[in-house]
N, C-alpha and C positions, 0 to 999 in steps of 0.2 A: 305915327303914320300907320296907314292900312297894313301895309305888308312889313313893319318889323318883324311880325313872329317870324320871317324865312331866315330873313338875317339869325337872328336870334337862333333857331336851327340847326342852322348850318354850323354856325359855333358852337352847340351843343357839342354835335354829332362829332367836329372834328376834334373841340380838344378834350372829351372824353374819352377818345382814344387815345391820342398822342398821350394823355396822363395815362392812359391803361396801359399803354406800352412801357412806358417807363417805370411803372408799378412792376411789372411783370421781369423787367430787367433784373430791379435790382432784390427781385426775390420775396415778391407781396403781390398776394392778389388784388388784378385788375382794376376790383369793383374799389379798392381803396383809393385810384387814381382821379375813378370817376366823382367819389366824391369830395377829394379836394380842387376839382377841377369845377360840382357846386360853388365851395366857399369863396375861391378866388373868381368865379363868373359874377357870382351874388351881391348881396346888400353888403354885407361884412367886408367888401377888399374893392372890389376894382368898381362895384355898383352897374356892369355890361348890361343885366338881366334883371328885371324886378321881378314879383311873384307875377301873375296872371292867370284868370280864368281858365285860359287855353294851355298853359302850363299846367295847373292841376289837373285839368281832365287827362290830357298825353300821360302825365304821370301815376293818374290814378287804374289807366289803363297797362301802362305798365307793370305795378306790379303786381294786379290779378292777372298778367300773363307767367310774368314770374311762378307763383303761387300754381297755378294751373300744369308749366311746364315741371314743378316738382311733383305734384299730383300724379302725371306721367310718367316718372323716373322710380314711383316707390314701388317696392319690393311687398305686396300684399300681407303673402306669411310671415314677413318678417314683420310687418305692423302690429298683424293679429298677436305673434308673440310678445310683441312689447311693449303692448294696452296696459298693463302693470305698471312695469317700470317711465312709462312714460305718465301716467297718473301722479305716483308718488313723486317723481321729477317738479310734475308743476303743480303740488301743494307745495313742497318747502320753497319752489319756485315762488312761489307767491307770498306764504306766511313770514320767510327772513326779511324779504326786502320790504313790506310792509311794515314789520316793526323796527325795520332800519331808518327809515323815511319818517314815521311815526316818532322814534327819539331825536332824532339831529332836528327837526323842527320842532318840537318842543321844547328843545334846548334852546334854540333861537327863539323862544318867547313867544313863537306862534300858540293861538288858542286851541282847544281840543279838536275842534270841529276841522279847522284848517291843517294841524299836524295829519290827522287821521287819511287826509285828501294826499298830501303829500307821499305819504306811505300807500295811498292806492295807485298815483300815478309809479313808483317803483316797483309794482308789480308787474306794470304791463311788460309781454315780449314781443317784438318786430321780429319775425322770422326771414322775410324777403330779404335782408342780408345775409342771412347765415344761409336760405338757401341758395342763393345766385355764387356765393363763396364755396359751398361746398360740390356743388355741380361744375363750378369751373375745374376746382382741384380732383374730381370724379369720385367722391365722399356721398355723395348724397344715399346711393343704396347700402353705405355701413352700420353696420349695428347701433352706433353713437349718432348717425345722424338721423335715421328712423327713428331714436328716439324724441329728438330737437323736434323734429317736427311733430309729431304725435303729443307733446308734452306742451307746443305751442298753440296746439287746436286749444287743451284740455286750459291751460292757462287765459286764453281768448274767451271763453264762456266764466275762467270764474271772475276775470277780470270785468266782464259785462254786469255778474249781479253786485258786486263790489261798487260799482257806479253806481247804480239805481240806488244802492242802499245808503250812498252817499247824499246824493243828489234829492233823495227823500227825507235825510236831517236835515239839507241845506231848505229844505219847504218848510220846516217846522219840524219833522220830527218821522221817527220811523214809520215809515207807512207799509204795512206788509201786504196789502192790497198791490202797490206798487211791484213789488220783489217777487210777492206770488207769479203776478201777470207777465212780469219778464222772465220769470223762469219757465215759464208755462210758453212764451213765445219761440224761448229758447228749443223747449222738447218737441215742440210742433215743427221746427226746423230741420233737426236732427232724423224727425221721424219722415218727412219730407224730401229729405235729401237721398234718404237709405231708399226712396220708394224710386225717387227718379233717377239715382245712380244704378239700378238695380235696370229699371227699363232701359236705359239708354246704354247697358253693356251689353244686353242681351239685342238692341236695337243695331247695334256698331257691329256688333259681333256678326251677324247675319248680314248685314250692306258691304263689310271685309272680304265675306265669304263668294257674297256676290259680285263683287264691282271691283275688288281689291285694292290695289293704290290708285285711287281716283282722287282730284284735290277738292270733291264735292263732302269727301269724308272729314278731312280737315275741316273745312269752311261748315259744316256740322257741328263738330267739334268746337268748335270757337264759341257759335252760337249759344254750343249747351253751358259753356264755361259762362259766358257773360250773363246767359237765364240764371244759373243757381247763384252767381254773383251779387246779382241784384234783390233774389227772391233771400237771399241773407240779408243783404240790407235792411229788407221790409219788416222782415222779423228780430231785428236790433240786433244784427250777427253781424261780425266785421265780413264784407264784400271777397275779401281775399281767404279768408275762411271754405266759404259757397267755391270758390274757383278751385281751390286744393281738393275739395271735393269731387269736383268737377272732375277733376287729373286723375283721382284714387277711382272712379268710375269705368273710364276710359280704358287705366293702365293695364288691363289684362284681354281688351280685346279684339288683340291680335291685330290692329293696326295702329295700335300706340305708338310703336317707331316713325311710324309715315306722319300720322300729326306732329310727333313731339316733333320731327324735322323741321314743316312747315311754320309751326309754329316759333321752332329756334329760330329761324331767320326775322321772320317778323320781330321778335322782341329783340333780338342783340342789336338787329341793324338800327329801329327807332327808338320805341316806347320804352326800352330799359334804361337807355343812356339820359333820358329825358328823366327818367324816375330815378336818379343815382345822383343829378345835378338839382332836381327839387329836394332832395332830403341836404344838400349839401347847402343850398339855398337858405336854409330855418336858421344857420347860423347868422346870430343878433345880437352887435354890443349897446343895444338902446337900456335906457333902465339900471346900466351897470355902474353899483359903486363898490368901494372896499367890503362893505357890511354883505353884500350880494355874494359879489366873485368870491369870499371866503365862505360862504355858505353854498355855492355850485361848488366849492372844492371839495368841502368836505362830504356832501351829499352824493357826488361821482366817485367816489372813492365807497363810501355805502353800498351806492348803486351796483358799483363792477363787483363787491366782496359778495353781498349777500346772493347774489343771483350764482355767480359763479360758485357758491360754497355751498350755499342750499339744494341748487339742482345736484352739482355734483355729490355732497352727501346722498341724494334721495338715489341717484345712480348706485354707488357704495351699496344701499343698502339691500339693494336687487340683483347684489353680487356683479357688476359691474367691474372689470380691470382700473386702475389706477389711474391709466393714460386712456378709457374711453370717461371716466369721468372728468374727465380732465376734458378733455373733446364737448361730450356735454355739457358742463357747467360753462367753456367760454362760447357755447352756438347759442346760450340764452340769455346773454349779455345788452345785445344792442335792443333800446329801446325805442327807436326810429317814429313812425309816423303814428303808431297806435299811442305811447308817451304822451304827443303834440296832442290829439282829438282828446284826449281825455284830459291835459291840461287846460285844451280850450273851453271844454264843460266846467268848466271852475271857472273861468272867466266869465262865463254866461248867468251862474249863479251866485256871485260874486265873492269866492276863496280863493284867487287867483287875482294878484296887481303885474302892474306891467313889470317891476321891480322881479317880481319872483318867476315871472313866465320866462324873463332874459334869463335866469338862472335855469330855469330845466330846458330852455333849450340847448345851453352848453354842456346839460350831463344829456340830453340826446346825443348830439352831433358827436360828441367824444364816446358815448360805448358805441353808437355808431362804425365810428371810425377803426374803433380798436380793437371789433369782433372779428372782421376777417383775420387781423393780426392776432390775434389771438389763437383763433383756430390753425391757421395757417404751423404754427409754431405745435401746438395741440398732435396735430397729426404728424408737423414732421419727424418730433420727436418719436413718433410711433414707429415708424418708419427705419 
């Protein structure tokens, strides 16, 4: 029918809550509520909601608001000081779990080219969990989580030439023409971003001065979030990248509280709950046999150790306390939607069967799942 998406909606919305509530009761962040309340809406249990167009986009809009309202929340000085530690974070970030990914599929008989794939999909980090988790717990401006995210930009870029370099064997053979051009599109972005974050604080900053809390500053703001969004896209940048950007712009000019306001409503009340039931959606027993679900076991068990051991090592080595790398190593766990797109580029070039894509999407869904709990526990224990 015309108008199921309202239905469809409307159950988002309500039992995305009543599951956050009841998360939140029994002493787990929220957003873990929302996404079992994906699984049991989704393909995997009760089959309510299938994927759709108009689900992707809602949900793609969600979490560059996400991404955007962390953007708003950081702590500038404290990023600048921990460009270091968040580098060193997402190399080991990257280098264990790739050659984690790399031996369990090799072990499993997979060939060079396809092991190799499989250890670049365990590199990817999904942030948008870990930030929505550590904003709700009021983490996000602490030392350990400036670094998550700072160490998830710098992971997001190396993960990008990781692909190309991939995706260039899968053509035949290395092409450094390829890698060149995408790193070259990469620095053009970066250099781009610093030119129009640089304008649009100095642009915010003066319309604050002048007009103060007006909701034409917000509704500005949106816009510049969704432009650098996009203008990442164009340049092979993940879209949620450009919007973090967007926030880290913003965040110092002096009506960053009035947006981040505006904007908190907007996302809590629609577009996040829509993007917490799409990631929850991915979960698929199609494909599944013995030989599979014992290689999703052992592969998520990889997945959570190196990422959680690696980053926190590279914390460790930057002098880091005990329990912030403990914080760190579990806020770079969940692999969530970046995972899927880079899983689906192996489908497109044919290193991915439908057999293996059921298996990474159960080590998505599950560090998904277990980041917030992870953190959650991460900090209380701090505490």
């Amino acid at each position: 029918m015309q108008y199921d998406f309202l239905f469809e909606l409307a159950l988002i919305l309500a039992i995305t809550k009543a599951f956050g509530l009841f998360s939140r009761k029994i002493q787990l962040p929220q957003v873990v509520g929302a996404l079992f309340a994906g699984i049991l809406l989704g393909p995997a249990i009760l089959g309510i909601i299938q994927p759709s167009i108009v689900m992707t986009v809602l949900a793609e809009v969600g979490v560059i608001l996400l991404m955007f309202s962390a953007g708003l929340e950081t702590d500038l000085k404290q990023l600048r000081g921990s460009v270091k530690t968040s580098l060193v974070v997402a190399l080991l970030g990257v280098v264990l779990p790739l050659a984690g990914g790399f031996a369990i599929a090799h072990f499993f008989g997979m060939d060079l080219l396809k092991s190799i794939f499989i250890g670049v999909i365990l590199t990817a980090t999904s942030v948008s969990i870990t930030a929505e988790t550590l904003q709700e717990m009021g983490k996000l401006n602490t030392r350990a989580g400036t670094v998550i995210l700072g160490a998830a930009v710098i992971d997001d870029i190396l993960g990008i030439i990781l692909l190309s370099m991939i995706i260039s064997l899968g053509d035949g053979g290395l092409q450094l023409m390829t890698i060149g051009l995408t790193f070259a599109k990469i620095c053009v972005f970066f250099v781009l971003a610093l030119a129009c974050g640089f304008g649009a604080y100095k642009l915010f900053k003066l319309l604050s001065q002048k007009y103060g809390k007006k909701r034409r500053l917000s509704i500005f703001g949106l816009a510049f979030c969704f432009l650098l969004a996009y203008v990442a896209e164009r340049f092979g940048v993940a879209d949620i990248t450009g919007a973090y950007f967007a926030g880290l712009a913003l965040c110092s000019c002096k009506a960053e509280e009035y947006i981040q306001e505006k904007n908190t409503v907007l996302s809590y009340m629609f577009f996040s709950p829509i993007f917490f039931v799409s990631v929850g959606m991915m979960t698929s027993f199609e494909g599944l046999n013995k030989n599979t679900i014992l290689f999703a076991v052992i592969l998520l068990v990889v997945a959570i150790l190196t990422k959680f051991l690696g980053c926190g090592f590279g914390a460790w080595l930057c002098k880091y306390s005990k329990r912030e790398c403990a914080q760190i190593g579990s806020g770079m766990i969940s692999r969530g939607e970046v995972a899927i797109i880079v899983a689906a580029k192996g489908m497109v070039i044919g290193l991915m069967d439908l057999d293996l894509f059921s298996s990474i999407i159960i080590v998505v869904v599950i560090t998904t799942l277990i980041t917030p709990v992870f953190l959650k526990l991460a900090f209380k224990k701090s505490e």
